[in-house]
C-alpha positions as CSV (number, residue, x, y, z in Angstrom):
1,X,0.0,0.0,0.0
2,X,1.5,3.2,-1.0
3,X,1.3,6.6,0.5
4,X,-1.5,7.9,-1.7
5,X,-3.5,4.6,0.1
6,X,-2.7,5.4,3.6
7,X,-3.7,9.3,2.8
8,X,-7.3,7.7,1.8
9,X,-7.8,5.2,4.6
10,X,-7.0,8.2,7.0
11,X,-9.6,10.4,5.4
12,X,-12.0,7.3,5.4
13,X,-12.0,7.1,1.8
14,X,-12.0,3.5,-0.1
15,X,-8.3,3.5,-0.3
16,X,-8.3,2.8,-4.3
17,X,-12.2,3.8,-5.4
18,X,-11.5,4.5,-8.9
19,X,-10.5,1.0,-9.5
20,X,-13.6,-0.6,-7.0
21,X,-10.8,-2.1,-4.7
22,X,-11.4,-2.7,-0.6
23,X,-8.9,-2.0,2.4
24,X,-9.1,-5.4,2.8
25,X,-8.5,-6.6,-0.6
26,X,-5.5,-3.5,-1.2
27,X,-3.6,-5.5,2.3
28,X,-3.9,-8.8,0.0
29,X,-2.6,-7.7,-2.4
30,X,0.6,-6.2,-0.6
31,X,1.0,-9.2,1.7
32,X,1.2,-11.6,-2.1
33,X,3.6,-8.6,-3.3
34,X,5.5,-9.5,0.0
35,X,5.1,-13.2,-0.3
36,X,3.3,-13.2,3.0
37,X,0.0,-15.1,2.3
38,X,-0.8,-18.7,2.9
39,X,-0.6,-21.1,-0.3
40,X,-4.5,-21.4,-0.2
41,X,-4.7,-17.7,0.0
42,X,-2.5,-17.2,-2.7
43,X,-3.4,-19.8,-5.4
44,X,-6.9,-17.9,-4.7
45,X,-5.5,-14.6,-5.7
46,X,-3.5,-15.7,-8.5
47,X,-7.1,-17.5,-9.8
48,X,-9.0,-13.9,-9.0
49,X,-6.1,-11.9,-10.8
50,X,-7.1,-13.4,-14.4
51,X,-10.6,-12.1,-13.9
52,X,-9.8,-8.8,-11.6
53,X,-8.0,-6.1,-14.4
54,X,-7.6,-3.8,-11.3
55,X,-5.8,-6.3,-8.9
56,X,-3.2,-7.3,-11.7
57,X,-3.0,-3.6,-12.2
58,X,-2.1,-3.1,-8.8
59,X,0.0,-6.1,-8.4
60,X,2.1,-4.5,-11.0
61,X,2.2,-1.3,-9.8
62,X,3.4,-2.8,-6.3
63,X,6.2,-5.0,-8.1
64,X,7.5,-2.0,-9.5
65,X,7.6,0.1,-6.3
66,X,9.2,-2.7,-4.2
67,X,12.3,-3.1,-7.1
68,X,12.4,0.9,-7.0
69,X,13.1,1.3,-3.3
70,X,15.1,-2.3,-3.2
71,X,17.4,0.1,-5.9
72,X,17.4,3.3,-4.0
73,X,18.3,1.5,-0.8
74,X,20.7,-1.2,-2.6
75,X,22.3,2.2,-3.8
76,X,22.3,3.8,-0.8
77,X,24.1,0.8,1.2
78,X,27.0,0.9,-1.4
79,X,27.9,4.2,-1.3
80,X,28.0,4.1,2.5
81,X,30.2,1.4,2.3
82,X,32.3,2.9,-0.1
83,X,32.7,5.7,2.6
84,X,33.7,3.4,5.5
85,X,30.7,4.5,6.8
86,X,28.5,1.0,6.7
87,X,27.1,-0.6,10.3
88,X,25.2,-3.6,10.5
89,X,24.3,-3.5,13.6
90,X,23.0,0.2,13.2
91,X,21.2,-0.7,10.3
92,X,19.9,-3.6,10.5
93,X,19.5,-6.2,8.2
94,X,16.8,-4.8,6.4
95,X,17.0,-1.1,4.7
96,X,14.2,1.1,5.3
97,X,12.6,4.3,3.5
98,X,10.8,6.7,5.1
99,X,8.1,8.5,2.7
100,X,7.1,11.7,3.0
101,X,4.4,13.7,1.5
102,X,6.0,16.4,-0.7
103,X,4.1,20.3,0.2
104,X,1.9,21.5,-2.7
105,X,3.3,23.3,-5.5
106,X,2.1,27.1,-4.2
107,X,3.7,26.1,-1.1
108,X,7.2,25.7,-2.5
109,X,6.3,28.8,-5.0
110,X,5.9,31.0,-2.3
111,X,8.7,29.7,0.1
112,X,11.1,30.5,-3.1
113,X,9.7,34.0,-3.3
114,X,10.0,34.8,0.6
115,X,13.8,33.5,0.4
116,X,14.0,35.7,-2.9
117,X,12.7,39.0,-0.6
118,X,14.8,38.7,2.3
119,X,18.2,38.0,0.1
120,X,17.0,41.6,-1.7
121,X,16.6,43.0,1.1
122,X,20.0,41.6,2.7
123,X,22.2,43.0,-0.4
124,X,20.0,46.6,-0.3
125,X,21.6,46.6,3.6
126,X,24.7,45.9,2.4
127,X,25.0,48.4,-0.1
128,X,24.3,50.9,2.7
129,X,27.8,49.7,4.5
130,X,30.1,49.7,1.8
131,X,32.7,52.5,1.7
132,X,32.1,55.3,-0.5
133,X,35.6,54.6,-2.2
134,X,34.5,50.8,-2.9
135,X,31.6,51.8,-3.9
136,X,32.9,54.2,-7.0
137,X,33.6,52.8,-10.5
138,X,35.2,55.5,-11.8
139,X,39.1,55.8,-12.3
140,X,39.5,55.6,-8.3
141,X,38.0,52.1,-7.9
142,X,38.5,51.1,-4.4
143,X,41.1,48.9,-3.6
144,X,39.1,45.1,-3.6
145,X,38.8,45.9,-7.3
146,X,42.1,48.2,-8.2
147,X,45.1,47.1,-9.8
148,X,48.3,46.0,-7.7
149,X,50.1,49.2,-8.1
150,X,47.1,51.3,-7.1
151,X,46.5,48.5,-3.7
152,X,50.0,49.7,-3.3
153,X,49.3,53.1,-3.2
154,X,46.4,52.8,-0.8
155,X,48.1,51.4,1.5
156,X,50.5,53.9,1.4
157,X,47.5,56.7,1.8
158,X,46.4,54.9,4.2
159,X,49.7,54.6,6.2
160,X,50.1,58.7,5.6
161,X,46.6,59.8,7.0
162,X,47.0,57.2,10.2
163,X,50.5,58.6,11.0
164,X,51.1,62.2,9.5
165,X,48.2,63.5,12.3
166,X,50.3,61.7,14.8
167,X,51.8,64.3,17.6
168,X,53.6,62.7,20.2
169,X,54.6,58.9,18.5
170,X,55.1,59.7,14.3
171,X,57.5,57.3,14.0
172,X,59.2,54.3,16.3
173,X,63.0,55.4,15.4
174,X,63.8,59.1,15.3
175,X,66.1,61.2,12.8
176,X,68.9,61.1,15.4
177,X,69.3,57.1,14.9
178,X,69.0,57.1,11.0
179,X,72.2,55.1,10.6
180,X,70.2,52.3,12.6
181,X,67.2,52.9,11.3
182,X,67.9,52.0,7.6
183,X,69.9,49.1,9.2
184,X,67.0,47.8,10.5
185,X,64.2,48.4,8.1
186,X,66.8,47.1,5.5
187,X,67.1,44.2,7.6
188,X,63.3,43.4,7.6
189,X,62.5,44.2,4.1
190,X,65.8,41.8,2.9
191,X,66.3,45.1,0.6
192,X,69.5,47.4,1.2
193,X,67.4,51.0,1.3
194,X,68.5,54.7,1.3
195,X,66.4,57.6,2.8
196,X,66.6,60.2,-0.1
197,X,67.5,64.2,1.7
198,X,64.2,66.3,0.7
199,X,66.5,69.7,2.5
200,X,66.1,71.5,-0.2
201,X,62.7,71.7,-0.3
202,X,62.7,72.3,3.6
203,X,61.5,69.3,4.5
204,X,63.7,67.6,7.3
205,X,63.8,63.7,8.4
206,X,61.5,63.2,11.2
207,X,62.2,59.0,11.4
208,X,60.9,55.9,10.2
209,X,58.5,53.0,11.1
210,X,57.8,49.2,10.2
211,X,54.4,48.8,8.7
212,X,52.7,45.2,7.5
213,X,52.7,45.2,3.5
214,X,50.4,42.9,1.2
215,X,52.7,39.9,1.6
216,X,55.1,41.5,3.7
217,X,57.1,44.3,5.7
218,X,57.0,47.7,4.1
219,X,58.8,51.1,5.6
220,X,57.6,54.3,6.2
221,X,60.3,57.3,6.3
222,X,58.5,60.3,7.5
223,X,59.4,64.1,6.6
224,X,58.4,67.4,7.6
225,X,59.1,71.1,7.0
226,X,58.8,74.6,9.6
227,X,55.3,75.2,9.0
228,X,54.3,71.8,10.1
229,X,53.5,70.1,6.9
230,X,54.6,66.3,6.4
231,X,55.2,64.2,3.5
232,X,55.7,60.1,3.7
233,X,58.0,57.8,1.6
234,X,56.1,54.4,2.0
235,X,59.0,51.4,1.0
236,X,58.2,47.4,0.2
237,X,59.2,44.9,-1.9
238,X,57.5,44.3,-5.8
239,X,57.3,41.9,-7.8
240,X,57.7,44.2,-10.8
241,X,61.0,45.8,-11.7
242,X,59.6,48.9,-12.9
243,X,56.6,50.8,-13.4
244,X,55.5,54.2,-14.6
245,X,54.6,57.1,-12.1
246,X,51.3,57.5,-11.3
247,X,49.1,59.6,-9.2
248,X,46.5,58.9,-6.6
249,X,44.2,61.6,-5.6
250,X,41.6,61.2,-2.2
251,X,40.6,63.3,-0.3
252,X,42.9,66.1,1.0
253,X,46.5,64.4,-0.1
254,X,47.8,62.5,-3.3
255,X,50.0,59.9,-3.9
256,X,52.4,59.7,-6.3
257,X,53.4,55.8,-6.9
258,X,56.0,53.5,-8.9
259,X,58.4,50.9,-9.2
260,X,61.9,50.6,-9.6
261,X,64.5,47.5,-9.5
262,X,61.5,44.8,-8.0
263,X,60.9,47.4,-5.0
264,X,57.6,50.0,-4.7
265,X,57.8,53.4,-3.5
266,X,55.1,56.0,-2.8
267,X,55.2,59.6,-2.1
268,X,51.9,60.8,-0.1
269,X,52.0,64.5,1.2
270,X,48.9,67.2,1.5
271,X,47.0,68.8,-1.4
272,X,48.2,72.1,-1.0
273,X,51.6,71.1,-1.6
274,X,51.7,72.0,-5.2
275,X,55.6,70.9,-5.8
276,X,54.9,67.3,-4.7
277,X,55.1,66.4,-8.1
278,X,58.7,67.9,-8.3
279,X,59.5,66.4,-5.3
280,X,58.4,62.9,-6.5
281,X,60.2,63.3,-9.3
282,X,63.6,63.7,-7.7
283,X,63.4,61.0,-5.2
284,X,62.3,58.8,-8.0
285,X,65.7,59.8,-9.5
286,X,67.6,59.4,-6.2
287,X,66.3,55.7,-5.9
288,X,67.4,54.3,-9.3
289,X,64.2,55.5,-11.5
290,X,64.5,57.3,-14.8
291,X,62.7,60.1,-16.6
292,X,60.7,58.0,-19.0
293,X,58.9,56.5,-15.9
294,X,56.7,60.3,-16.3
């Protein structure tokens, strides 16, 4: 008896009234499927089922249910031995199935479109947290979506707005120790470096700091001049050996960027420092980089 059956009996329905057959005559048939009736009882059936086009049509329809789950749960007991994952004893000798009655078809539809609401609504929410600067697809694409020169550069604008503000700790090692100072950043950055002299711009050492890069240490050498104004050179190793010069604007200071003999270097200073792009150029000079890098 299948589960369409059992839903009639419940109801109080003849379990099968579209072909004429009883309860009583439905449980015969499944106990001859099964083999379970007595030989009288089933050389009686077997005489009934030449005259009775619904019973043989049910028989069938049983046989063919019984070899479907037999396959399904054959099928199901070889994969979990093929896992390791096979107990007798938990199991039992005999697989079982366990049918259930699958919801109606406007139940499912409108599950699906509930689901479909709240994911909208999650990504609408979403939206509302990203940063301005992801946001943007214009020519200062945020950094999840930038190339790895401007990812660079971020980090390097970054590393300039955190520190530059920075009164009474700029930089872990002063001016005063510079000789150790490019020892030790040259040390952790497995890169001998020099600290170009801005003096003539009127810009003065201030120190240097170890800063996490994408994949590894960077440097930051700090600068500033009388009125107060600072500019950063931001130092790590790059897996190119040389880039062109470019320029990242945000907000109220700009970066200018590049490459030169596999290590990156960034120049990040204030807006309303209109020579930073002379500046750049000469302490891309002083580091091994050439004019056609402009």
């Amino acid at each position: 008896m299948n589960d369409d059956d059992l839903e009639r009996e419940r109801a109080g329905a003849p379990a099968d009234a579209h072909s004429g057959l009883a309860g009583h005559d439905l449980a015969a048939l499944g106990a001859f499927v099964d083999g379970e009736l007595a030989p009288d009882e089933q050389s009686a059936l077997l005489a009934r089922l030449g005259e009775d086009p619904a019973a043989a049509q049910r028989i069938a329809a049983y046989r063919a249910q019984k070899a479907a789950l037999q396959s399904l749960c054959n099928h199901a007991g070889n994969a979990r031995e093929n896992d390791g994952e096979h107990d007798a004893d938990a199991l039992g000798a005999t697989p079982y199935v366990v049918l259930r009655r699958r919801d109606p078809w406007w139940r499912r539809a409108g599950l699906a479109a509930a689901w479909a609401i709240v994911g909208a609504g999650l990504a609408t929410a979403a939206t509302a947290f990203v940063p301005a600067w992801m946001a943007r697809g214009d020519g200062h694409a945020g950094a999840l979506f930038a190339s790895e020169g401007e990812r660079f550069a971020r980090r390097a604008d970054v590393a300039y707005a955190v520190y530059s503000p920075e009164v009474r700790h700029p930089v872990e090692v002063g001016a005063a120790d510079e000789a150790h100072l490019v020892a030790w950043l040259s040390r952790r950055l497995g890169k001998p470096l020099q600290i170009p002299s801005l003096g003539e711009y009127g810009y003065a050492l201030v120190g240097g700091r170890l800063l996490p890069g994408a994949a590894g240490p960077a440097a930051q050498f700090m600068y500033q001049n009388d009125a107060g104004e600072r500019l950063t050179l931001y130092v790590s190793v790059s897996g190119r050996d040389r880039d062109a010069v470019h320029l990242l604007r945000d907000g109220g200071h700009r970066t200018f960027y590049w490459s030169t003999d596999s290590m990156g270097y960034a120049l990040s200073g204030p807006a309303t420092e209109g020579r930073l792009r002379t500046i750049a150029y000469d302490v891309c000079g002083a580091l091994g980089g050439t004019s056609a890098q402009w």
